[in-house]
C-alpha positions, -999 to +999 in steps of 0.1 A: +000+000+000+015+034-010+005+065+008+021+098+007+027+093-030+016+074-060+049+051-062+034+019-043+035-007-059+040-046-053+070-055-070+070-095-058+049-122-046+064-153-035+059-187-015+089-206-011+103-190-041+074-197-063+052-169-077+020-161-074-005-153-099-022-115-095-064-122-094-067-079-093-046-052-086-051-013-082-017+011-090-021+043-073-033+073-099-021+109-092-051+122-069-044+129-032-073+109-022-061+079-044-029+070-030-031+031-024-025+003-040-040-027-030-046-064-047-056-097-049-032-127-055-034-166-054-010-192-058-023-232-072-014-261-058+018-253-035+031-282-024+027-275+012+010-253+031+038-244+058+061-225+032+078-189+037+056-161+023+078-135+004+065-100-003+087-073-020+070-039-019+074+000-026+059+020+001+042+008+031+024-026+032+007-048+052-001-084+044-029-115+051-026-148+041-051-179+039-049-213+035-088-224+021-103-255+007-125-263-023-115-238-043-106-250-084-077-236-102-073-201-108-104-173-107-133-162-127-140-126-126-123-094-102-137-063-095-122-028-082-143+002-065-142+041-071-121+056-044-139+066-013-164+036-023-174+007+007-187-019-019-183-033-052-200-052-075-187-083-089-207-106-113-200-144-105-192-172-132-195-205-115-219-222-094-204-225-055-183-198-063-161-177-035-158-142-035-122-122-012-134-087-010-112-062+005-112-025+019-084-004+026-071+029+030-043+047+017-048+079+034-062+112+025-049+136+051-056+119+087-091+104+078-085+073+064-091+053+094-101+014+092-105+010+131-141+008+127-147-010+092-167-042+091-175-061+070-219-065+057-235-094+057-238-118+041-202-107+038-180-117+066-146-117+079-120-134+082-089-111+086-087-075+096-050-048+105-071-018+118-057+013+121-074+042+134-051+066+107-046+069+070-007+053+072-026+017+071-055-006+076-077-034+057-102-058+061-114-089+039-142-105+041-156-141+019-186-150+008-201-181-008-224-178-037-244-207-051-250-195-086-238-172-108-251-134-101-241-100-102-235-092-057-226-063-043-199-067-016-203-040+013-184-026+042-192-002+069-183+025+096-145+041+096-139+067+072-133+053+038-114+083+023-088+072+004-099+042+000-118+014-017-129-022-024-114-051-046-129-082-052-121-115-068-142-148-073-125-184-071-143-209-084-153-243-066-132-277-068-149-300-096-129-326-084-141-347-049-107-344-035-093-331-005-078-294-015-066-257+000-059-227-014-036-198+004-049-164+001-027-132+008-034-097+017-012-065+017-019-038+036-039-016+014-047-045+005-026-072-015-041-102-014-028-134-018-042-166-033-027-204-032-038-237-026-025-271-019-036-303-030-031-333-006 
């Protein structure tokens, strides 16, 4: 996540030396109120799930990482917000599809604020760095969708200046086998994807 400027960027993804695949990405644009970058990234079938996560960034950055199950190969469809938006809309490709959604902040003055963010239902979370400044903060949330349709993925409270949602679907496991997939987040929001198959 890049802040004071608009030279953020993630420059490398890694686990255990391998890298991962980008699902959606947002580069900060020259506007004061835009100054984050914040993304979405997944990593197939690592071969265990106890590996070193790498993450090379420009600016400041702050990271989550899952490890889920039943997800297929790859994603179907991303989404990105306005700035200063809590939701986006993502249309879904898949039946039993997942959807990561993620808000963050990149500040905007002092207001950016995520202390008080949360996620909407039927959205709900599963990772949250709150920070009651504009230096840093995100939440992500999942949700499970059992046919394709066009959802709107919400969050609430803080101060969303600066800031906005990203969203990316991953598509269920056709295959009856036992599966994971890692998910990443930097602050800002870069999110990481990967999965293991046992």
């Amino acid at each position: 996540m890049g802040f004071n400027n608009t030279n953020g960027a993630v420059n490398a993804l890694t686990y255990d030396g391998v890298a991962l695949t980008q699902a959606a990405y947002r580069a900060p644009v020259a506007a004061p109120a835009d100054i984050l970058f914040h993304g979405i990234y997944y990593l197939d079938d690592p071969t265990t799930s106890t590996g070193t996560i790498n993450v090379q960034a420009s600016t400041r950055a702050s990271v989550s990482a899952f490890l889920l199950t039943g997800t297929a190969d790859g994603h179907g469809a991303s989404a990105i917000g306005s700035t200063g938006s809590r939701s986006v809309s993502l249309t879904t490709t898949q039946n039993d599809s997942m959807v990561i959604s993620s808000f963050a902040v990149g500040g905007n003055g002092n207001t950016g604020n995520t202390d008080g963010i949360d996620t909407v239902a039927p959205l709900t979370e599963i990772s949250a760095i709150k920070h009651p400044s504009n230096w840093q903060g995100h939440v992500v949330g999942n949700q499970t969708l059992a046919a394709p349709v066009t959802e709107t993925f919400e969050f609430s409270g803080g101060d969303a200046s600066g800031g906005f949602v990203i969203a990316a679907e991953f598509t269920a496991e056709v295959v009856p086998e036992p599966s994971s997939i890692l998910l990443v987040t930097i602050a800002g929001l870069t999110g990481l994807y990967r999965r293991r198959r046992q």
